[in-house]
C-alpha positions, 0 to 999 in steps of 0.5 A: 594162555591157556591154563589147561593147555600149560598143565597138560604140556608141563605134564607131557614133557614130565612124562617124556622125561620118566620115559626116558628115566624112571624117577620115584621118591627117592628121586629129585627133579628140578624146575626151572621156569621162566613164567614171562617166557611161556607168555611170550615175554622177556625172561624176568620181565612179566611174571604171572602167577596165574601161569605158575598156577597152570604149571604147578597143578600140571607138576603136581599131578605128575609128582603125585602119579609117579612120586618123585620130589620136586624142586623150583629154581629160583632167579638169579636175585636170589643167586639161584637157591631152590624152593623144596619141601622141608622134608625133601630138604632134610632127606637129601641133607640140603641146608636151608637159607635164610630168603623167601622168593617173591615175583621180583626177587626169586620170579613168579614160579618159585614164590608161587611153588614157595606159598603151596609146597608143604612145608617149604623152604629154601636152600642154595643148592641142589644136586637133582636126578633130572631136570626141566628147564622152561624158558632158558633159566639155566638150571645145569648148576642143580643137576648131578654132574653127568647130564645127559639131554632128553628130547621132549615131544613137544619143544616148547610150554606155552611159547617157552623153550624146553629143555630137559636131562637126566644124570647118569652116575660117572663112568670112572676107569680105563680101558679095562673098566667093567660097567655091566655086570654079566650074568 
């Protein structure tokens, strides 16, 4: 693998996204990623730091031109909990749990986001605006109720399946429901 080939697609999926729904800081975008699928493996069976590096420069470059949070699922050795920073943690009112993520028990993304985040901590849920899921880790539980799919332009990273959402607000209401104010 190629590291700046996987920064680039994690970034080019990450921009498809905030085209599709602007996100900035007020704004959560999950992670969920499976470092032993982008290198053509069996999901949890070969785990590599150096391709979390790769993602993670990619996110954070994203993260810093468009300002969003950011969030890592973990795997389900740690039933899932999400590795965030403590101040995002602390504005969305995210109790955090006592566990730290490492490659076996979290897998290799999700330690690695844990040892370079400010501040990291984790907590056993989130309720994310968006989100990316690379390699099928299954993140939908961490996503706002109303996911809606978002097609990328490029389907996978590295050899890893892409899938991504964002969320909209529910539409409540019958037939007379207004959800457009006209001017």
């Amino acid at each position: 693998m190629n590291s700046e080939e996987l920064t680039h697609e994690i970034y080019t999926v990450i921009h498809d996204l905030i085209q599709a729904m602007p996100l900035n800081n007020r704004h959560l975008l999950v992670f969920g990623v499976s470092t032993s699928e982008v290198a053509g493996q069996r999901i949890g069976s070969a785990g590599s730091d150096e391709i979390a590096q790769a993602l993670f420069h990619g996110i954070k470059q994203a993260q810093t031109k468009f300002g969003f949070q950011i969030a890592f699922q973990c795997c389900e050795h740690l039933n899932r909990a999400v590795v965030v920073e403590r101040k995002t943690a602390e504005y969305f009112g995210y109790t955090e749990v006592a566990a730290i993520p490492v490659p076996h028990a979290g897998g290799a993304m999700a330690s690695y986001a844990y040892k370079h985040l400010e501040q990291s901590v984790l907590v056993e849920e989130v309720h994310a605006d968006a989100g990316i899921d690379i390699g099928d880790t299954l993140i939908g539980m961490h996503l706002k109720p109303v996911a809606v799919p978002v097609r990328p332009s490029i389907r996978q990273v590295g050899a890893a399946h892409v899938t991504m959402a964002k969320t909209r607000p529910k539409l409540i209401g019958g037939a007379r429901a207004v959800y457009i104010l006209e001017k």
